[in-house]
C-alpha positions, -999 to +999 in steps of 0.1 A: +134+408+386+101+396+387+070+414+390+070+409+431+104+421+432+089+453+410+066+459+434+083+456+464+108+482+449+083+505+437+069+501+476+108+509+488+106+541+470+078+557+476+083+553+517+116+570+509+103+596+490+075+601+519+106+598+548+124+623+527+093+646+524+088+642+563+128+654+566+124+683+544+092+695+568+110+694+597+140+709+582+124+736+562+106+743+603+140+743+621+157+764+588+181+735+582+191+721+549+207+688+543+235+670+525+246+634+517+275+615+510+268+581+496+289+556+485+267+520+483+240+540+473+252+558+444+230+593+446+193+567+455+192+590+486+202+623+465+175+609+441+149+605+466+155+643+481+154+656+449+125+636+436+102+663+454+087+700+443+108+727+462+134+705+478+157+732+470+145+749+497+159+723+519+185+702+502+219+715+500+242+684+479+248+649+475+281+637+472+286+601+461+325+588+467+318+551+456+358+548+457+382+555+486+402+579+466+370+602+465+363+599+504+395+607+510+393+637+482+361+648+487+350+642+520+384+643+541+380+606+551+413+595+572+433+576+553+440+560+584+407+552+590+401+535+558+435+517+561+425+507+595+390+502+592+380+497+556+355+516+534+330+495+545+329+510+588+312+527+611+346+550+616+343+556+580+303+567+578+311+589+603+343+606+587+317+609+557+290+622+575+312+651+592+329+659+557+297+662+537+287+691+569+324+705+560+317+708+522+285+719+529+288+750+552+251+756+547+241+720+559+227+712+592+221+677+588+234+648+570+236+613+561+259+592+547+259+554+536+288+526+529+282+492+523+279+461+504+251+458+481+268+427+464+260+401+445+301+401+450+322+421+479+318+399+511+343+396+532+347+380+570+329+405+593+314+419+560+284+403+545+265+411+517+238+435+526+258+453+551+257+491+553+268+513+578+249+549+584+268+580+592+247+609+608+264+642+613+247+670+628+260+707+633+254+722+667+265+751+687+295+726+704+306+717+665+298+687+646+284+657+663+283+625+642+267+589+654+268+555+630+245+525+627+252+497+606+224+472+597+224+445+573+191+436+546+180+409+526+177+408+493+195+415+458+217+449+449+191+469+443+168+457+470+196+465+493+202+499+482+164+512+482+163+497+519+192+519+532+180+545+516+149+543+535+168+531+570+191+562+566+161+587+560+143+573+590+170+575+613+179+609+605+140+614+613+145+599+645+175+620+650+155+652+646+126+635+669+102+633+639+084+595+638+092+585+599+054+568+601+039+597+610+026+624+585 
């Protein structure tokens, strides 16, 4: 990685960390708390949360389920969904999104990512840079979940730090906060 590519990162991480500082204002206003489920990400959005002084407050858990077995363990992912869908879904964010509310009772929000950061893992349909968002939200009617997939440029890491910050900005957007403003 050159020292661009350095910098660019470096840029990717601190507008997460300020997204994920925005979330935890707004949740710590509404009384919510949060939890993830990440599986292209590999705890970056954890990371990001928890990168900030009293995010206890706010942040419940991370889960990362990198492999099916563990979304289908740990987060109650279908095995029909991934069967019929893949990991790598919209149906399968989603699944995520709602378990990580289920193992997290205290959770009002969350956010959960599942992609293909590559070099490697393309498939037709599939490309490289491909990750789909799962939002889950607890409300009085239950859990509502939405998805979003979106694919970036760039190598593995590149990839990763973007979703990171796509996933914290829509969940922003979700609770009506702007991720630019502050």
């Amino acid at each position: 990685m050159d020292s661009i590519d350095r910098v660019e990162m470096e840029k990717l991480w601190q507008q997460a960390r300020q997204a994920a500082g925005r979330l935890g204002e707004a949740l710590v206003r509404s009384g919510g708390r949060f939890a993830c489920a990440e599986s292209c990400t590999g705890g970056l959005l954890a990371a990001a949360m928890t990168s900030l002084p009293g995010s206890s407050v706010w942040f419940d858990r991370g889960v990362v389920t990198y492999s099916n077995e563990a979304k289908l363990q740990l987060l109650r992912v279908g095995a029909e969904t991934l069967e019929r869908f893949g990991a790598v879904s919209e149906e399968t964010a989603m699944e995520m999104a709602a378990g990580a509310l289920i193992v997290a009772p205290a959770a009002q929000l969350s956010i959960a990512t599942t992609g293909i950061a590559g070099p490697g893992g393309a498939v037709p349909g599939k490309p490289v840079g491909m990750v789909c968002f799962g939002l889950g939200q607890r409300t009085d009617q239950g859990v509502v979940t939405r998805a979003f997939t979106r694919v970036f440029d760039g190598d593995r890491d590149q990839v990763r730090h973007q979703a990171v910050l796509h996933g914290l900005s829509m969940a922003l957007d979700m609770l009506g906060t702007s991720a630019q403003a502050r």
